[in-house]
C-alpha positions in Angstrom: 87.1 101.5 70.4 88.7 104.7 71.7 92.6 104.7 71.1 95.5 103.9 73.7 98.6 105.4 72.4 101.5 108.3 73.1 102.2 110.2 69.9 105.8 111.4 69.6 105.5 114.6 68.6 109.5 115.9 69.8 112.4 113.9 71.6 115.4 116.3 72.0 116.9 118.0 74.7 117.4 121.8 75.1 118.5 122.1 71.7 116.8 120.8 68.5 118.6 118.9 66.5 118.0 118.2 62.0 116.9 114.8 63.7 114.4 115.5 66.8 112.1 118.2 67.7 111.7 119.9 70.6 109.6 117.6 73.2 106.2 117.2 72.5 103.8 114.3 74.0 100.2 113.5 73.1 99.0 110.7 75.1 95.6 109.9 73.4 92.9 108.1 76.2 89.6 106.9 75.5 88.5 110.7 73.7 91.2 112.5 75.6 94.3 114.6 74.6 97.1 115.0 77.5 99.7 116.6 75.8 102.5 117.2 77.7 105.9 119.5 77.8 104.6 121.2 74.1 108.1 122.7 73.2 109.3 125.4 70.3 107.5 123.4 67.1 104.8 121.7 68.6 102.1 123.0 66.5 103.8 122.2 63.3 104.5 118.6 64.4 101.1 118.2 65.5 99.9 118.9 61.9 102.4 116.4 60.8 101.3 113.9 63.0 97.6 114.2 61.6 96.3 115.3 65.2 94.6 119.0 65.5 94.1 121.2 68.3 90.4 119.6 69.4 92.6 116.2 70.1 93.6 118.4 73.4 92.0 118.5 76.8 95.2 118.2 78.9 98.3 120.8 78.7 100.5 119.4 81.4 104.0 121.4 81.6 106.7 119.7 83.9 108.5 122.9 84.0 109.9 126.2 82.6 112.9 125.7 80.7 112.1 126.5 76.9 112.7 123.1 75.1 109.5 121.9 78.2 107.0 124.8 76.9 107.7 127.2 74.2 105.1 126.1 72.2 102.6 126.7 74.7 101.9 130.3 72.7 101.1 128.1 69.2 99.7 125.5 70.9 97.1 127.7 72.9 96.7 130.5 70.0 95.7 127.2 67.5 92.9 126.4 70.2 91.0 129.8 69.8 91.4 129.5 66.4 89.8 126.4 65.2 87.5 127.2 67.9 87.6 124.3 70.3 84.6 124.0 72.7 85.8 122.0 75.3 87.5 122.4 78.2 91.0 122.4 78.0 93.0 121.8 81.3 96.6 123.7 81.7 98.8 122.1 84.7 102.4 123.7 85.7 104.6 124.8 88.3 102.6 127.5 90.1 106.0 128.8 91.2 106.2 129.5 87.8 103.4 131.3 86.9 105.2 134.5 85.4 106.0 131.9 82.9 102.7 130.6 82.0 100.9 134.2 81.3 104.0 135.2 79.4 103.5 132.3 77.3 99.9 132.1 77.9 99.2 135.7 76.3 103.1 136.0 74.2 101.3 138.1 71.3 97.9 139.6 70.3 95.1 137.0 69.0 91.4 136.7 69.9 91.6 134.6 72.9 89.6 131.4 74.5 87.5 130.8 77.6 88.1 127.1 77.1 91.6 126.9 79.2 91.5 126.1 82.4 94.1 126.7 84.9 95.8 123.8 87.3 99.0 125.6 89.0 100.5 122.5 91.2 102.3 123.1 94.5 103.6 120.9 97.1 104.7 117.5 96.6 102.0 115.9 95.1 98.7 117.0 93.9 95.7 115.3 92.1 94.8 117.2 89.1 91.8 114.9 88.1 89.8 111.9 89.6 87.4 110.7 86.9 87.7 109.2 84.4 91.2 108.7 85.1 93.5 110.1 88.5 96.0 112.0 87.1 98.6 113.1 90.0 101.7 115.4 89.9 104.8 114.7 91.4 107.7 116.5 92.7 111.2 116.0 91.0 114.4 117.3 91.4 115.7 119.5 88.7 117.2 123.2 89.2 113.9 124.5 88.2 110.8 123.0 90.4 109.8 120.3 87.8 107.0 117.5 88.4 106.5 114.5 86.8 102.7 113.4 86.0 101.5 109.9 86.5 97.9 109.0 84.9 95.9 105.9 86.4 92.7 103.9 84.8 90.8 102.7 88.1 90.3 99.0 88.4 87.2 97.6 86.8 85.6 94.1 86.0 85.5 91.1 83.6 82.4 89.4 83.5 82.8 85.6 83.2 80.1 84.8 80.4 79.4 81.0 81.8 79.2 82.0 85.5 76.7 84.7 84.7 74.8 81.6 82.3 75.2 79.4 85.8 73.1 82.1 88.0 70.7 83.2 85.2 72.3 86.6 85.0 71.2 87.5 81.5 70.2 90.7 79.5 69.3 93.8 81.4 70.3 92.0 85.1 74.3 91.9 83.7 74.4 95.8 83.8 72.1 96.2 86.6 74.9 93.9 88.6 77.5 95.7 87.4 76.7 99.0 88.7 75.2 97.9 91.8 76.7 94.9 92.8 74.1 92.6 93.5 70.6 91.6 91.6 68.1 88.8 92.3 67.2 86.3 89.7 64.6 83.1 90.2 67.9 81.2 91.5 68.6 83.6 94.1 70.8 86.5 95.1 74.0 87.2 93.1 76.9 88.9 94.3 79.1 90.9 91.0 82.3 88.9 92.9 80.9 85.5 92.0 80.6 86.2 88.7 83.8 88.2 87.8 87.4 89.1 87.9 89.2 92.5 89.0 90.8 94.2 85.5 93.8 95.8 86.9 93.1 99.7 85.5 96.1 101.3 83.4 98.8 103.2 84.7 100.9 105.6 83.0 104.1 107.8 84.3 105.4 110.9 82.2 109.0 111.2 84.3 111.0 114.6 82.2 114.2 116.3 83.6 115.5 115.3 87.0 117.6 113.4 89.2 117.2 110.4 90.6 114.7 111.2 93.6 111.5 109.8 95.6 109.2 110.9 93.0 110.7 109.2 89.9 109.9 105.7 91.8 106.5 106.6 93.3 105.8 108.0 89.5 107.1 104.7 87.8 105.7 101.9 90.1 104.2 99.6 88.7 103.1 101.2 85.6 102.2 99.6 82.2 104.0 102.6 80.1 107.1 104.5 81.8 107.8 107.2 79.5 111.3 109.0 80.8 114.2 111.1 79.8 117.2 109.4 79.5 119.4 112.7 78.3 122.9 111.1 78.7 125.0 108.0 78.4 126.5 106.7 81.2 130.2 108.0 80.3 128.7 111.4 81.1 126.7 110.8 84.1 128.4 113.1 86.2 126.6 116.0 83.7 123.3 114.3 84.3 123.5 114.6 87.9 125.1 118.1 87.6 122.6 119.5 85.0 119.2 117.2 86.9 118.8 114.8 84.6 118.9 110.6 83.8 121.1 108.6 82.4 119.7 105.6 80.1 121.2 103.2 82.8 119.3 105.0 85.6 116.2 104.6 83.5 116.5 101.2 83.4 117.0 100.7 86.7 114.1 102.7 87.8 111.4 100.6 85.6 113.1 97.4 87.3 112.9 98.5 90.5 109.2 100.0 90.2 108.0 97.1 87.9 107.0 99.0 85.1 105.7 97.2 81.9 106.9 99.5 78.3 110.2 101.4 79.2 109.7 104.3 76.7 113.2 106.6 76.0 113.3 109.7 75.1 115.0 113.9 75.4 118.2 112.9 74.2 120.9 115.5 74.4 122.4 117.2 71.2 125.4 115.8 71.7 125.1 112.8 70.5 124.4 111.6 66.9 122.2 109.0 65.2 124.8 106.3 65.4 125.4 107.0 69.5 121.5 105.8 69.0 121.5 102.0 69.6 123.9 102.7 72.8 120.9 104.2 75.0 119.1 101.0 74.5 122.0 99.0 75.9 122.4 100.8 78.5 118.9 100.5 79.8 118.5 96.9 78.6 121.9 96.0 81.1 119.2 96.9 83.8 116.5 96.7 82.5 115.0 93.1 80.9 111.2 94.1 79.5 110.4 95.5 76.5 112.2 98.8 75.6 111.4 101.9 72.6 113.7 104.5 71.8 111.3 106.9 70.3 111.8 109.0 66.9 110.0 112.0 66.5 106.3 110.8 65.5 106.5 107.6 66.6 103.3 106.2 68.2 103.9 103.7 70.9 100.5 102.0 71.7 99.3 101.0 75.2 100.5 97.8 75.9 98.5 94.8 76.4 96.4 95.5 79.6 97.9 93.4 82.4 96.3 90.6 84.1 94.6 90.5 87.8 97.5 88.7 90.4 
C-alpha cells in the first residue's frame, strides 16, 4: 500500500535556528512527492530523512522570501544528477518569476528536461485534476504568497454481503465499479445499491499570511491542516504587521473550517525550546481535535480516512 504521510524536512521561520531547519515539506501520496517551500538545507535534510530526489514530482513554492525557496538550486541540481525520469512539476508566484530562473539556473550544472513549469496567477488556480486536484490559493502576505490545498476525489466501498445478495461476484464487481451498472441472472444492479460514498482526502498547506479568505477556503474541511503558526499570541501585533499567524489564529481557523489533524509549524527564532509547549496551548484554547507541533523530521501520517455523513 502506497504511503500517506508529510515528512518534516524544516520548521523555522526566516532564520534557522541549532533546533529547526529551514522549511521543507514532503507530502508523500500514493507514488507522489509534493514537496513544498524547499528552503536553504533542503537537500541535506532530505538525505537525512531517507527520501532522494526521485521521491519528487511536485515543487510547490508559496512564495519568494528565502527561508520559502532557497533550496530550490540543490533541490533542482540533485534531480539532474541522479537522473530522474519523470516529470517533475514546479508551481510559484508567476509574479515572481525573476526568482524562479535565478534559483532555477543559480550556478552551472548539466541541466534536466524533466521540470515542468506551473507559474499561478489570480486568485485561485488548479494545478492538477487527476489523480488528485491540487488548487492554489491567494494569501495575504507582503510578497504575493498562495497557499496549496490537495484533494483525493470521492470514491466507493463495496458492501461484500449486498454484492453476495445480487450475485455480483468476480469479474461483474469491477465491471460495476467503473460503469455503474451490470446485469446478473437476478437482474439489473445499480453500483448505489451495493455501496457507500468514501469521502476522498483533503489536505491544506496554509505558509505565511494573514488571516484572509483563502486560509478558510484552503482549510475547510480538510483531514490534515498543515499551517504556520510563527508567533504567540503576546506578539500578535508582529504577526499581523509582518503577514503571518499566531498559534491561536491557527486554532481557530481548523475550528471554524472543520479540519481533522491541526499540524504546527515555521516558528520564529525568537523563541526557544521551552517557549515550545505554549504554541500547543494556544491552539488547543481554540482548537479541541487532535494537534502536532512538528520537529524537524517528524513524519505525521494521514489520519484515519473519515467516514461518509
Amino acid at each position: 500500500m502506497s504511503a500517506r504521510d508529510l515528512i518534516v524536512l524544516g520548521s523555522a521561520s526566516a532564520v534557522p535556528t541549532k533546533h529547526r531547519n529551514h522549511n521543507g515539506y514532503l507530502l508523500r501520496w500514493d507514488g507522489h512527492g509534493l514537496l513544498f517551500d524547499p528552503g536553504e538545507g533542503t537537500q541535506r535534510q532530505m538525505a537525512r530523512a531517507g527520501v532522494s530526489a526521485h521521491d519528487v514530482t511536485w515543487i510547490c513554492v508559496t512564495h519568494f522570501h528565502g527561508d520559502h525557496c532557497l533550496g530550490v538550486p540543490g533541490v533542482v541540481q540533485r534531480i539532474a544528477r541522479d537522473g530522474v525520469e519523470h516529470p517533475v512539476h514546479a508551481a510559484f508566484p508567476a509574479s515572481g518569476a525573476v526568482y524562479w530562473e535565478r534559483l532555477r539556473h543559480a550556478s552551472a550544472f548539466r541541466d534536466t528536461g524533466v521540470i515542468r513549469e506551473r507559474p499561478v496567477s489570480g486568485e485561485r488556480a488548479v494545478l492538477a485534476d487527476a489523480p488528485f486536484t491540487l488548487v492554489a490559493r491567494r494569501l495575504s502576505h507582503p510578497v504575493e504568497a498562495y497557499g496549496y490545498r490537495l484533494e483525493e476525489p470521492d470514491g466507493v466501498t463495496m458492501l461484500p454481503e449486498r454484492l453476495a445478495a445480487r450475485g455480483v461476484r468476480g469479474p461483474l464487481v469491477r465491471r460495476l465499479q467503473e460503469e455503474g451498472r451490470v446485469t446478473t441472472e437476478d437482474g439489473t444492479v445499480a453500483l448505489a445499491e451495493v455501496s457507500v460514498r468514501r469521502p476522498g482526502q483533503k489536505v491544506a498547506f496554509v505558509m505565511d499570511t494573514r488571516l484572509c479568505d483563502g486560509v478558510g477556503e484552503l482549510a475547510d474541511g480538510v483531514d490534515m491542516l498543515v499551517i504556520e503558526s510563527t508567533f504567540l499570541g503576546a506578539d500578535a501585533a508582529l504577526a499581523t504587521e509582518y503577514g503571518h499567524l499566531t498559534a491561536g489564529q491557527a486554532g481557530h481557523v481548523a475550528a471554524g473550517a472543520g479540519a481533522g489533524l491541526l499540524v504546527l509549524t515555521h516558528f520564529s527564532e525568537r523563541y526557544g525550546p521551552e517557549d515550545e509547549p505554549r504554541f500547543r496551548e494556544e491552539a488547543a484554547a481554540a482548537y479541541g481535535g487532535e494537534i502536532v507541533l512538528v520537529r524537524d523530521l517528524d513524519r505525521v501520517p494521514m489520519p484515519r480516512r473519515r467516514r461518509a455523513p
